[in-house]
C-alpha positions, 0 to 999 in steps of 0.5 A: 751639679756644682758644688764645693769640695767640702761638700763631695762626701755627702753630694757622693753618698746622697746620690749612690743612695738614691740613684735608681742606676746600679754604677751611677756616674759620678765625675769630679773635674777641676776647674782651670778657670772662672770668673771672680763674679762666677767663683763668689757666687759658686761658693755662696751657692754651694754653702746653703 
């Protein structure tokens, strides 16, 4: 799943609440690079 910092919170508490798995994984890696086109399209996407 791609999404926004702002949106970690509810993105975490949505899926430890309806993930059938007892510890689900949940990663949270930093991206070290993106295009500007890729980067404008995360941030419209994610902010729906």
């Amino acid at each position: 799943i791609k999404t926004v910092d702002d949106n970690l919170h509810d993105l975490r508490e949505a899926l430890f609440a309806r993930h059938p798995y007892e510890v689900p994984e949940f990663v949270v890696l930093p991206i070290a690079s993106m295009s500007d086109a890729y980067g404008a399209w995360l941030l419209e996407s994610a902010s729906r």
